[in-house]
Backbone bond lengths (Angstrom), bond angles and torsions (degrees), N, CA, C in turn:
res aa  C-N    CA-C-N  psi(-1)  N-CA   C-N-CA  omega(-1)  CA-C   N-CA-C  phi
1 X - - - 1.462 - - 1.522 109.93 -
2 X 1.501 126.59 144.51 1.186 139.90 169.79 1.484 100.14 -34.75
3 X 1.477 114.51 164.69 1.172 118.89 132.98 1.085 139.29 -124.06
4 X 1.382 126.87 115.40 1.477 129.13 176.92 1.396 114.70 -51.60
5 X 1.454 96.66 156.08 2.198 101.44 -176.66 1.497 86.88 -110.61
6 X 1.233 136.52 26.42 1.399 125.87 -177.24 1.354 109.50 -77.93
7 X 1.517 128.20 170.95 1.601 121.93 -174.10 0.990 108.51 -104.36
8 X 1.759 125.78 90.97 1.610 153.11 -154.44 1.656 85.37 -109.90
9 X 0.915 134.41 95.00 1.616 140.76 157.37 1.199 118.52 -100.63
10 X 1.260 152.32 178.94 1.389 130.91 134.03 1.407 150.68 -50.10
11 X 1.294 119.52 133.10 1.791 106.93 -158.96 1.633 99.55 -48.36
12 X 1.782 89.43 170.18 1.674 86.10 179.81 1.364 113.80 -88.72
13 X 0.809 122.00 16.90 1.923 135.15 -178.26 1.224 113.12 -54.82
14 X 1.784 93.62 -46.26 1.665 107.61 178.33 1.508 119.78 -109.11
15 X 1.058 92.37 12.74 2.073 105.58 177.75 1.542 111.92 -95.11
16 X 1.340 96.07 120.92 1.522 115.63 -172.07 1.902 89.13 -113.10
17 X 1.282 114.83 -1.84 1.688 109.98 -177.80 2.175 98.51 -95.00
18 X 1.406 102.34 106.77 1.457 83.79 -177.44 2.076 99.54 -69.22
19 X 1.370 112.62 -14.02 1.618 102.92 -161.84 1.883 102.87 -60.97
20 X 1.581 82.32 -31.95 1.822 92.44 -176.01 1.548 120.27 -63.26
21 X 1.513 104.09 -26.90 1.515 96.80 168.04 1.516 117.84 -101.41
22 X 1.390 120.99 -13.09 1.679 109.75 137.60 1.184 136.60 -21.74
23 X 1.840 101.19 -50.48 1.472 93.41 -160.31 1.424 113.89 -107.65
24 X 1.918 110.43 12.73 0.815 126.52 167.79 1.980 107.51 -75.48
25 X 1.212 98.90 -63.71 1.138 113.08 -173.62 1.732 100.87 -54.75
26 X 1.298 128.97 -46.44 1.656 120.32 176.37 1.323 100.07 -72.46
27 X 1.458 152.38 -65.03 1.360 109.03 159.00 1.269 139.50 -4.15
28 X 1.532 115.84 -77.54 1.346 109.75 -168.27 1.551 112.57 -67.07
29 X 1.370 117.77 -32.28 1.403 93.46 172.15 1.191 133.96 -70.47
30 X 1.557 120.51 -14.48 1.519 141.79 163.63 1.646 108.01 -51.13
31 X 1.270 87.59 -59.64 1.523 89.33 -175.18 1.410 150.88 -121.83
32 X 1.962 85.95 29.37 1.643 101.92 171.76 1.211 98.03 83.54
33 X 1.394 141.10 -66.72 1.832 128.22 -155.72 1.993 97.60 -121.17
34 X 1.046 85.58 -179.84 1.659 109.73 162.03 1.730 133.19 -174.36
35 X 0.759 95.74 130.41 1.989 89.79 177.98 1.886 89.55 134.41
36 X 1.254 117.00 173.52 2.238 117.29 24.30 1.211 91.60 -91.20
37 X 1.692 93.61 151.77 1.348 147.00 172.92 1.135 95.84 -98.93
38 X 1.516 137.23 173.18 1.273 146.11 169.40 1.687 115.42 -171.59
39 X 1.611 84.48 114.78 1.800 131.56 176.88 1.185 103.99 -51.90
40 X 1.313 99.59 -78.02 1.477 120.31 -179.92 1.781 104.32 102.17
41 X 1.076 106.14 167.88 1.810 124.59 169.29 1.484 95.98 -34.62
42 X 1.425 113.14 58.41 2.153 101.58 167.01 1.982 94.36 -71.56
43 X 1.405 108.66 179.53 1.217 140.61 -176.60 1.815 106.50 -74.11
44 X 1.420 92.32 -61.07 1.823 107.86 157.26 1.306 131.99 -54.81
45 X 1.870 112.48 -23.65 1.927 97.83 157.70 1.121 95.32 -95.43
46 X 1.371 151.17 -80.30 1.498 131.86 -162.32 1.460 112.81 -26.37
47 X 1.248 141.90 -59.18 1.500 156.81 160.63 1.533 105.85 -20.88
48 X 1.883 108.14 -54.75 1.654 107.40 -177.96 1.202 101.88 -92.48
49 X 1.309 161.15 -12.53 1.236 164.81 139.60 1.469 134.39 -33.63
50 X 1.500 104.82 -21.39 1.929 123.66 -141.50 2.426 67.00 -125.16
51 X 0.857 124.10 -53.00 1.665 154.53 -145.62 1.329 87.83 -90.18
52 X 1.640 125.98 -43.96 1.656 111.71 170.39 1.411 105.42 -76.77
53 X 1.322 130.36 -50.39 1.149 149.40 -165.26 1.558 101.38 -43.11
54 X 1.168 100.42 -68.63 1.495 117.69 -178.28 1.960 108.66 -40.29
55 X 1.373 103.08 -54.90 1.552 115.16 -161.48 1.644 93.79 -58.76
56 X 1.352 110.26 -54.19 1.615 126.14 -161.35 1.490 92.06 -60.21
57 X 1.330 104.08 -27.44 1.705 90.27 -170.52 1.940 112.96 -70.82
58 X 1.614 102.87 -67.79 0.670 125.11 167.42 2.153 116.23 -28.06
59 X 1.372 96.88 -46.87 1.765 98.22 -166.68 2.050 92.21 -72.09
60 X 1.205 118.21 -34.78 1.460 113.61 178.25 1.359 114.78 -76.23
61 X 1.329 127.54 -18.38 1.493 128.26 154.89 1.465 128.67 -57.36
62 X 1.039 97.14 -46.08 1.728 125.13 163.71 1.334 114.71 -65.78
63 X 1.853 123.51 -13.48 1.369 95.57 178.30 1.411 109.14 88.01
64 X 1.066 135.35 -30.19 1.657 137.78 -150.17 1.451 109.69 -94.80
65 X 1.264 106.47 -29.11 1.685 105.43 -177.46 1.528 118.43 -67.81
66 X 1.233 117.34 94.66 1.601 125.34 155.47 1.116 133.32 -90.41
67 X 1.405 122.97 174.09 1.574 120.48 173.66 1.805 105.51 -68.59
68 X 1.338 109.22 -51.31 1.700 115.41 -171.11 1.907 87.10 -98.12
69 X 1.105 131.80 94.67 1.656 138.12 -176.65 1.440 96.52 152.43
70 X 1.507 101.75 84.32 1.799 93.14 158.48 1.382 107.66 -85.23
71 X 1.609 96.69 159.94 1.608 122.01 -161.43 2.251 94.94 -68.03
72 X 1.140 111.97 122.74 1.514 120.08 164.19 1.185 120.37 -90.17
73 X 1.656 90.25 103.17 1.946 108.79 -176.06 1.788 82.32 -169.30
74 X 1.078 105.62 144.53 1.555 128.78 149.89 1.316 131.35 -33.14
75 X 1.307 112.41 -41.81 1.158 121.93 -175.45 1.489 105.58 -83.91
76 X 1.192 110.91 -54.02 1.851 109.73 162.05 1.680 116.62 -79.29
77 X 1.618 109.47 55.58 1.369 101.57 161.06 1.177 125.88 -92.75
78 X 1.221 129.54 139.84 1.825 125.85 -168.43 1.555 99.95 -67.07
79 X 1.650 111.24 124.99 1.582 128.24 168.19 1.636 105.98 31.79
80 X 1.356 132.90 11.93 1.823 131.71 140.90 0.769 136.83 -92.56
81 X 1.819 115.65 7.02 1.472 120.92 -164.35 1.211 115.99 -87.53
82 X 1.911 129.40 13.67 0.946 121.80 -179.53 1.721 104.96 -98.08
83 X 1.320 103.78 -0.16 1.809 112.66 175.93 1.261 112.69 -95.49
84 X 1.608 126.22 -7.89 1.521 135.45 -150.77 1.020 104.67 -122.53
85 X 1.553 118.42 -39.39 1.729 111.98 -159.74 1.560 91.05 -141.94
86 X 1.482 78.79 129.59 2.033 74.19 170.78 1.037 113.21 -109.11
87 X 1.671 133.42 29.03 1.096 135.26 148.28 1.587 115.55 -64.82
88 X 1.579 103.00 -46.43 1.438 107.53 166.12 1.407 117.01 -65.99
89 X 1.402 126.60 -23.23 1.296 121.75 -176.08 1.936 98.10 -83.22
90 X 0.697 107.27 -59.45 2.070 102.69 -174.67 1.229 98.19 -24.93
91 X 1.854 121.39 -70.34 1.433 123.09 -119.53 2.064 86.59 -87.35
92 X 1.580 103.81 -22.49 1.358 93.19 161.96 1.204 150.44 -96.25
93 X 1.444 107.08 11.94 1.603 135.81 174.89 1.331 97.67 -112.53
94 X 1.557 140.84 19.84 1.160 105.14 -172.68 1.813 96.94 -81.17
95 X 1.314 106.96 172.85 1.497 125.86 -173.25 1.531 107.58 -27.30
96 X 1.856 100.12 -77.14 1.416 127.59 -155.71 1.579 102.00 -46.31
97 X 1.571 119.59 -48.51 1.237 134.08 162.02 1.279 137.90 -43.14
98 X 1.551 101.44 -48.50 1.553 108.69 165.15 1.475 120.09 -62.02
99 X 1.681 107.00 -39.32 1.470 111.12 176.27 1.414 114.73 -58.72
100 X 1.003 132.32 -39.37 1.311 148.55 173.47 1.487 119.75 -50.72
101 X 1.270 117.74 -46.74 1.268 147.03 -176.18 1.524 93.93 -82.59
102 X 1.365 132.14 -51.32 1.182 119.76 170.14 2.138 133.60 -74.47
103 X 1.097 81.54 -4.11 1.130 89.56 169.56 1.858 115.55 -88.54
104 X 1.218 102.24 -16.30 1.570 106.19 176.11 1.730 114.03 -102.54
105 X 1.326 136.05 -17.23 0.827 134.17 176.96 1.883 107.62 -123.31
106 X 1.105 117.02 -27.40 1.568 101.39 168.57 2.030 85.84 123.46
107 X 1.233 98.98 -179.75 1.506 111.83 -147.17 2.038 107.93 -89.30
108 X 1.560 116.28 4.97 1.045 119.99 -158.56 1.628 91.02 -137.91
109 X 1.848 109.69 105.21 1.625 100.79 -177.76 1.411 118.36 -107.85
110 X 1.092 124.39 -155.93 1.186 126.35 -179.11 1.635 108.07 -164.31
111 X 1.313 127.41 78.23 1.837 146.05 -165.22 2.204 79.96 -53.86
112 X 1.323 151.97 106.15 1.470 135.49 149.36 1.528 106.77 -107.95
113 X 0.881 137.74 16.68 1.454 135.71 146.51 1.360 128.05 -175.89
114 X 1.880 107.08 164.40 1.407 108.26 -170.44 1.686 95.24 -159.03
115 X 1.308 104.38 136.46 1.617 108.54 148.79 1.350 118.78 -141.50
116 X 0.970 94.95 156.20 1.941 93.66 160.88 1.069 118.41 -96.73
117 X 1.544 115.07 144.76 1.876 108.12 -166.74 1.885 93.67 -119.46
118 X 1.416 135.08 139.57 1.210 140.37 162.31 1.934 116.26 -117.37
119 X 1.136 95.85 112.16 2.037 106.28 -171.95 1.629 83.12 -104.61
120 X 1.208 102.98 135.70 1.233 128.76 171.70 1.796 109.93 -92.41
121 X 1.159 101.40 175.56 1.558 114.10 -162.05 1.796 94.06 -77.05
122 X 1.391 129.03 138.37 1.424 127.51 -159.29 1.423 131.90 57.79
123 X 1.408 113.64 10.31 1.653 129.47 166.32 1.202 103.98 -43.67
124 X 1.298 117.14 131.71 1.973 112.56 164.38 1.273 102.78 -76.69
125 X 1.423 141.16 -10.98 1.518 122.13 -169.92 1.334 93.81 138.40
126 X 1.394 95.92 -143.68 1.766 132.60 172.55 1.412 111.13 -109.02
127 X 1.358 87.36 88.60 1.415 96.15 169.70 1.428 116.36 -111.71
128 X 1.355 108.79 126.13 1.611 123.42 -155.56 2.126 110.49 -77.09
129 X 0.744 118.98 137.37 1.390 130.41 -135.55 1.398 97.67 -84.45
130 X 1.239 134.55 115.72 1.704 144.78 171.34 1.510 96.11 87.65
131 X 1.027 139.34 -8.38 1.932 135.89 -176.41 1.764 91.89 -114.98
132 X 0.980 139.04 2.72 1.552 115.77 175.61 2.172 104.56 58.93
133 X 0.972 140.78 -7.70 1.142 123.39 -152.77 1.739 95.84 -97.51
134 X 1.016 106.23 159.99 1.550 127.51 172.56 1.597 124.15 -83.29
135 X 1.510 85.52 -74.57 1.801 104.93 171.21 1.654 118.08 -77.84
136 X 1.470 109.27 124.08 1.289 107.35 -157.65 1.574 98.38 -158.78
137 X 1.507 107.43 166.27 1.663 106.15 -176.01 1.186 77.13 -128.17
138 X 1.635 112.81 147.42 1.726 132.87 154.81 1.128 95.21 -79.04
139 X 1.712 134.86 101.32 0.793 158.50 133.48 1.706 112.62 -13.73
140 X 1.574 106.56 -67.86 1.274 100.19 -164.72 1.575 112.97 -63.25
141 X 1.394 112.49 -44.26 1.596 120.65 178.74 1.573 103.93 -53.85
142 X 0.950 120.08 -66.29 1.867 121.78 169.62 2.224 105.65 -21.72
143 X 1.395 90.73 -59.60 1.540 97.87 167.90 2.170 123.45 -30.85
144 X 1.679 59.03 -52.12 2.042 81.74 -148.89 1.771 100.91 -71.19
145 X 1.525 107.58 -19.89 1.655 131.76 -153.45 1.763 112.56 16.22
146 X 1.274 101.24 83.88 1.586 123.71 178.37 1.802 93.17 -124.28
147 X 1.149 92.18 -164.21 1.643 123.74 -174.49 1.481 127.12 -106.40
148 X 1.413 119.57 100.23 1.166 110.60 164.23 1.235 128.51 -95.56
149 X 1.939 115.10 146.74 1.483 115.70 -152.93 1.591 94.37 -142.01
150 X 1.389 98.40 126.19 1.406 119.67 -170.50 1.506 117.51 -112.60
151 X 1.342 107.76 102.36 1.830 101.60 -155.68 1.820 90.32 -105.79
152 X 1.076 123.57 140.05 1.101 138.68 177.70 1.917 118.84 -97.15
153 X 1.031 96.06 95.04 1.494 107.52 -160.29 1.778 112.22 -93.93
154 X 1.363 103.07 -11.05 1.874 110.41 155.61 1.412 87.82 -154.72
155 X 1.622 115.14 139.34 1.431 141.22 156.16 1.803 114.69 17.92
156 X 1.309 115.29 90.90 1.511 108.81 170.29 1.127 137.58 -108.55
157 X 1.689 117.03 78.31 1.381 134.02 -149.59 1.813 114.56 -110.83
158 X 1.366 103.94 164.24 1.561 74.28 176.09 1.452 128.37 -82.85
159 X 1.313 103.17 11.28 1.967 123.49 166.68 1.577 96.27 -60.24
160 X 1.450 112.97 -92.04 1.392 119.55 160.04 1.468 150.47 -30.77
161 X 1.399 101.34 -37.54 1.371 100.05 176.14 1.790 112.82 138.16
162 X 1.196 125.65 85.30 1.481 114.19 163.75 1.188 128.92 -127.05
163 X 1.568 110.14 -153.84 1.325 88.13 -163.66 1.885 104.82 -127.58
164 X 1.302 103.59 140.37 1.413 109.49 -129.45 2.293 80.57 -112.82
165 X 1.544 98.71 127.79 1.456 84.07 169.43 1.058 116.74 -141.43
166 X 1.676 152.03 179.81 0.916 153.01 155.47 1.546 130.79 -96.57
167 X 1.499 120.81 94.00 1.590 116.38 -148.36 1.617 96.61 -82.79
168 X 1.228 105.18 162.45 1.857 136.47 -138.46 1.176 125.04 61.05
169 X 1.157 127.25 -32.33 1.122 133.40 -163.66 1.559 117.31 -49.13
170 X 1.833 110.32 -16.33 1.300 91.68 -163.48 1.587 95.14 -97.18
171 X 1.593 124.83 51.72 1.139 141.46 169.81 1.178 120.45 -124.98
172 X 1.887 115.83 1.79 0.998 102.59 168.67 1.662 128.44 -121.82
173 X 1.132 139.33 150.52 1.329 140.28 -146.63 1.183 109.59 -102.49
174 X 1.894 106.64 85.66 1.783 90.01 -160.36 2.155 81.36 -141.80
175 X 0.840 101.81 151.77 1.559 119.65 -178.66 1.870 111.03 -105.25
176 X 1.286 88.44 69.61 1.597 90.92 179.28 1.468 142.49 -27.95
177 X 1.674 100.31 -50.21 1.321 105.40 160.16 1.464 131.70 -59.71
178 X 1.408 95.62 -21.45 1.588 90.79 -167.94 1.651 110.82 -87.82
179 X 1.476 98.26 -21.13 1.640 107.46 -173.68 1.526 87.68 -64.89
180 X 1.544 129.67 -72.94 0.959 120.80 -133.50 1.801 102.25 -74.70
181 X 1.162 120.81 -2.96 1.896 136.06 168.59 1.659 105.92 -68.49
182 X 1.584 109.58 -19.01 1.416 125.88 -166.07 1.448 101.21 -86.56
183 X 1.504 117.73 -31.63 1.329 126.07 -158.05 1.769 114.04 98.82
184 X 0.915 118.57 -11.46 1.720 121.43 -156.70 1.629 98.53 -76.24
185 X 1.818 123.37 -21.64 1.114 105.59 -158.75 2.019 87.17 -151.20
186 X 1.443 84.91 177.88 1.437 93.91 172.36 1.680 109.19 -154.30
187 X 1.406 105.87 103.89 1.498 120.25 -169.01 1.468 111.84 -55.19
188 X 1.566 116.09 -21.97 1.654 104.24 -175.87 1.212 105.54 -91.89
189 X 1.704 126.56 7.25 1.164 124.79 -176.65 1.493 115.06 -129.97
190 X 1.399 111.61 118.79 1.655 124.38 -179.77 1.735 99.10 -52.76
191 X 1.200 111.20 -62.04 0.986 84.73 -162.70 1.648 145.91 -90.08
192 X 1.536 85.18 28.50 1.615 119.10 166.57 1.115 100.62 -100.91
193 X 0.953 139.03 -26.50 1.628 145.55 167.44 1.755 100.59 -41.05
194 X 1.384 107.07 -60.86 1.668 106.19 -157.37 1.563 105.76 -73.67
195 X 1.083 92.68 -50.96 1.376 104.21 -165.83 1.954 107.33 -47.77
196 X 1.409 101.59 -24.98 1.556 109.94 -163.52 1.787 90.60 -75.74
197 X 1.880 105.94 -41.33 1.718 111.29 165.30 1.332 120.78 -49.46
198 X 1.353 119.99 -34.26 1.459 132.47 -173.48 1.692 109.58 -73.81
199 X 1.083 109.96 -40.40 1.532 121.10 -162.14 1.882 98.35 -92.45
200 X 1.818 108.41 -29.40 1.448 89.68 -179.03 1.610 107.06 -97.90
201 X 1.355 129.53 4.77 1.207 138.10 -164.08 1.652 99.79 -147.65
202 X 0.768 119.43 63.42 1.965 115.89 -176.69 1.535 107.50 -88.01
203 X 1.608 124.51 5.29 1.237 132.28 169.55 1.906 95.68 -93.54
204 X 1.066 146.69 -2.50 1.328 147.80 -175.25 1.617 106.35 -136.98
205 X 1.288 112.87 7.25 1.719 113.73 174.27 1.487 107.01 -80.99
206 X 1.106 114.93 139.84 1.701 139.77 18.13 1.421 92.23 -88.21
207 X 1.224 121.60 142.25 1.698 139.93 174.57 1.958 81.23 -93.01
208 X 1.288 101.42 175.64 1.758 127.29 174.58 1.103 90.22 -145.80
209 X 1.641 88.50 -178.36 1.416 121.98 165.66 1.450 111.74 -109.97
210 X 1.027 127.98 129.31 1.899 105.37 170.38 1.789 96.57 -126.57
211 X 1.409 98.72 126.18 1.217 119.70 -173.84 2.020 96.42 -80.71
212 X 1.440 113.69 138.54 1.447 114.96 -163.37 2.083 81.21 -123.74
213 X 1.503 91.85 85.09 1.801 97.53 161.14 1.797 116.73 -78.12
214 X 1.130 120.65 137.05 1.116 145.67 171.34 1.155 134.37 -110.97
215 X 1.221 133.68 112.57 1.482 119.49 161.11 1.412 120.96 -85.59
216 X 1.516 126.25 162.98 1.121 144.04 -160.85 1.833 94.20 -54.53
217 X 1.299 116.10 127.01 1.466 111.19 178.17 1.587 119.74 96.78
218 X 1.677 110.43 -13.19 1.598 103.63 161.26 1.222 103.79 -110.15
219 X 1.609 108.50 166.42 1.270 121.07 156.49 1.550 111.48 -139.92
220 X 1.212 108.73 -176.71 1.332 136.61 -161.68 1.390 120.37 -143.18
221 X 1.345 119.82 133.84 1.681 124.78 176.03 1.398 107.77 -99.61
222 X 1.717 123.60 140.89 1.182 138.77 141.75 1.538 131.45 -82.18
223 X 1.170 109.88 150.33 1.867 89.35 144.97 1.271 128.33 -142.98
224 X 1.777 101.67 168.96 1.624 85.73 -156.68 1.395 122.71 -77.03
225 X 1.778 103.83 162.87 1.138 85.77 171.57 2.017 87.60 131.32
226 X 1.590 91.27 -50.69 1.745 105.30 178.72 1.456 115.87 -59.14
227 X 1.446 95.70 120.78 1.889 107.54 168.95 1.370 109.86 -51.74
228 X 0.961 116.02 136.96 1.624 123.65 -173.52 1.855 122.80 -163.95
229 X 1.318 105.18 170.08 1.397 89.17 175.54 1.903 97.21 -179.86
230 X 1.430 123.40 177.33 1.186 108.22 -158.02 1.722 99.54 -125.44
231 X 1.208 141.40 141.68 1.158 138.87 -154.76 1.605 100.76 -100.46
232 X 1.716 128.90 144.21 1.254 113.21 174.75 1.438 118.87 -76.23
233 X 1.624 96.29 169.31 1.371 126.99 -172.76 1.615 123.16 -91.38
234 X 1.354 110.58 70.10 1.275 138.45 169.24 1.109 131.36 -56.71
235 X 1.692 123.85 0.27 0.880 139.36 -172.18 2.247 113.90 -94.17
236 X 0.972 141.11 -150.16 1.321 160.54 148.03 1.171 124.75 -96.72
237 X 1.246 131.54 -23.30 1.439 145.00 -164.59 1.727 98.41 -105.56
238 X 0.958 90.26 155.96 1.799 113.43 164.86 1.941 102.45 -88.38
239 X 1.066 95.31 133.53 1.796 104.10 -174.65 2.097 111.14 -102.62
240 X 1.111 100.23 116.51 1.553 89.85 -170.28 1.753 101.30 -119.31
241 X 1.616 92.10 140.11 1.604 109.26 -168.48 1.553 113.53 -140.10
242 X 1.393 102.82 126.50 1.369 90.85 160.47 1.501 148.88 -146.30
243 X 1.191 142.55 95.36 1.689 166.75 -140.98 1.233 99.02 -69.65
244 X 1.324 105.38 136.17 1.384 118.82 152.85 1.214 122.14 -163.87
245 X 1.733 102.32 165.30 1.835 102.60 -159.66 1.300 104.13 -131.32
246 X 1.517 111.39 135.30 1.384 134.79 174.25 1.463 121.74 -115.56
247 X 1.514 109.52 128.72 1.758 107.05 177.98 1.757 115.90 -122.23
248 X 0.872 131.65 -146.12 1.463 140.68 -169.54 1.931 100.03 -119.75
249 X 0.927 101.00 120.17 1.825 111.02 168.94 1.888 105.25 -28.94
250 X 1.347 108.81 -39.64 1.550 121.89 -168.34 1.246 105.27 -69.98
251 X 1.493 129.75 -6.97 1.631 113.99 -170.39 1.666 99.43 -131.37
252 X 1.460 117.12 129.72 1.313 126.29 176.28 1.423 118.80 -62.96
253 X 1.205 109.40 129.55 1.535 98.00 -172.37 1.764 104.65 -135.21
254 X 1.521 83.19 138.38 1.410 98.39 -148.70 1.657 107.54 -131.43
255 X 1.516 148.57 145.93 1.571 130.87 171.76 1.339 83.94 -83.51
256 X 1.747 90.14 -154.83 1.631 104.80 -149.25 1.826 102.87 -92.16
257 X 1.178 113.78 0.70 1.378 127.07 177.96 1.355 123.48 -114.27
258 X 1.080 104.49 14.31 1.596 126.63 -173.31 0.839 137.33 31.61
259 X 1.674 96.68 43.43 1.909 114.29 155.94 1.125 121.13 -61.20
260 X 1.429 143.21 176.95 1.668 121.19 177.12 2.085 93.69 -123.91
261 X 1.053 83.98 147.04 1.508 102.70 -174.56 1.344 111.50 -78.42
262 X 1.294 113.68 120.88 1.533 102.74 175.37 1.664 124.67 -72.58
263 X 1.259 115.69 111.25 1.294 120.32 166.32 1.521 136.51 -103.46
264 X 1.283 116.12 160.90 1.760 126.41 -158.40 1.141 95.08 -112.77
265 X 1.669 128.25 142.78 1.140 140.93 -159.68 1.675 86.34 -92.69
266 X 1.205 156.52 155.77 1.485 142.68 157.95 1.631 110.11 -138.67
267 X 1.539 129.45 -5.43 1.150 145.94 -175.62 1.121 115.61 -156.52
268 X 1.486 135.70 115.96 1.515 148.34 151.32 1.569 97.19 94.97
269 X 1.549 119.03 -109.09 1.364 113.78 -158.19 2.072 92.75 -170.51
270 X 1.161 85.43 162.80 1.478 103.30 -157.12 1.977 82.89 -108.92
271 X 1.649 144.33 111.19 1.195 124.33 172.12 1.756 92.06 -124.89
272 X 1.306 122.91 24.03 1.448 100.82 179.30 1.513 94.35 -103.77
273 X 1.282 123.44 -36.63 1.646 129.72 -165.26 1.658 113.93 72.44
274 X 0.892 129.58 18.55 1.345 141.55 150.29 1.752 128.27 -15.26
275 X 1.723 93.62 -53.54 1.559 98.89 -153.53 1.853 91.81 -114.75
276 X 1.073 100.28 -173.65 1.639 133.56 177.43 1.772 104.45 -82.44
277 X 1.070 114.42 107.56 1.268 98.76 -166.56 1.935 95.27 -108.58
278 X 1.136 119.13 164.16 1.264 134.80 174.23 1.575 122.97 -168.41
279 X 1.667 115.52 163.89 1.166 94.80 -163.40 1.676 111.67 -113.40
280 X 1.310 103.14 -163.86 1.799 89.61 -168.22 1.469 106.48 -66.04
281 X 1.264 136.03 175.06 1.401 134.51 141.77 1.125 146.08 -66.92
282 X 1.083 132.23 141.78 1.249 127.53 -139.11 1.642 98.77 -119.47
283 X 0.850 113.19 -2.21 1.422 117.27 -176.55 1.484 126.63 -160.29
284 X 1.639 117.11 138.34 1.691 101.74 -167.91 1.510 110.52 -122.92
């Protein structure tokens, strides 16, 4: 397996060194991501794993599974599944994670989204939905500036499929789509990708890529804002993943039409009243 240069230390669960989670935390803000971390075989990924397995099975029995037809089950709900399924809610609240998550944003959270993602065997990646493009910033999380957490729930290699980013970047203030409408870039291609980093940042050139491999049971944090994109699935197997994003009670969080997102209190206490609040699920 690759190796990532990301800042993979031990969670802080078991860190009695506060310098060690300093320099975790100045890492990641240096450089956009951090991890793998490693969960390990909890009760809650086998549980969401056994629960994708099942759905994927079932939706290809049925005929139903398409490219434009996501699979209808709870557990595969697009970025709500942390209100729907509390299979998805455990494996992303578990402890080790939350601690982690609290060490980057402070002691009072706010769980506002989750999905599970499944790439099938010959997937190109992440390919971003009606634009064809690959390399792309989550805009809205960049907005919200919380934490995204990418738990790897079967093998995420670059055989399989990961997720591939370019660190600083999520410091810089650039509108992807529009550059590459400009001519300056070409989103299905990395290595128009850098060079577009090189030319708007030539004090941080040569930019990379650093591919963030996982095995089944770690994950890894981003933040938003970071150029990124997901490598294909070269493997035989179906690859199952699943993300989720946490912010601070203090920041309104809202989609792009300015509905408000329902979010779950999962650490400390909510005293600004800001958001949509709701509670965990009760059933998966």
């Amino acid at each position: 397996m690759m190796q990532t240069t990301g800042y993979s230390g031990k969670s802080s669960t078991s860190q009695t060194d506060f310098n060690q989670i300093d320099r975790k935390v100045a890492f990641f803000e240096k450089e956009g991501f951090a991890g793998p971390f490693t969960l390990g075989q909890t009760a809650s990924l086998v549980a969401l794993r056994e629960a994708m397995n099942q759905a994927i099975g079932e939706a290809q029995n049925q005929d139903q599974k398409t490219s434009s037809s996501p699979i209808q089950t709870n557990v595969m709900d697009r970025r709500i599944a942390h209100t729907t399924s509390k299979l998805v809610y455990d494996l992303s609240t578990e402890p080790l994670v939350l601690n982690d998550v609290a060490d980057f944003l402070g002691p009072n959270l706010l769980f506002w989204m989750a999905e599970t993602i499944s790439r099938e065997p010959g997937h190109d990646g992440h390919i971003v939905e009606k634009t064809g493009q690959i390399w792309h910033i989550d805009v809205i999380n960049g907005w919200i500036k919380g934490v995204h957490v990418s738990i790897a729930v079967t093998d995420m290699t670059m055989k399989t499929g990961c997720l591939l980013v370019i660190p600083g970047t999520h410091k810089y203030d650039a509108d992807l789509p529009a550059l590459e409408q400009a001519g300056e870039c070409d989103l299905t291609d990395a290595d128009s990708v850098l060079r577009l980093a090189d030319r708007m940042h030539p004090e941080n050139a040569p930019h990379r890529i650093e591919p963030i491999e996982m095995k089944a049971g770690q994950y890894c944090f981003t933040r938003g804002g970071i150029w990124h994109g997901v490598s294909r699935n070269n493997d035989s197997r179906t690859r199952f993943g699943l993300v989720a994003r946490f912010a601070k009670p203090d920041v309104e969080i809202k989609g792009f039409s300015g509905n408000q997102i329902p979010c779950i209190v999962v650490r400390g206490e909510d005293s600004y009243h800001l958001n949509l609040l709701t509670n965990p699920p009760e059933n998966s």
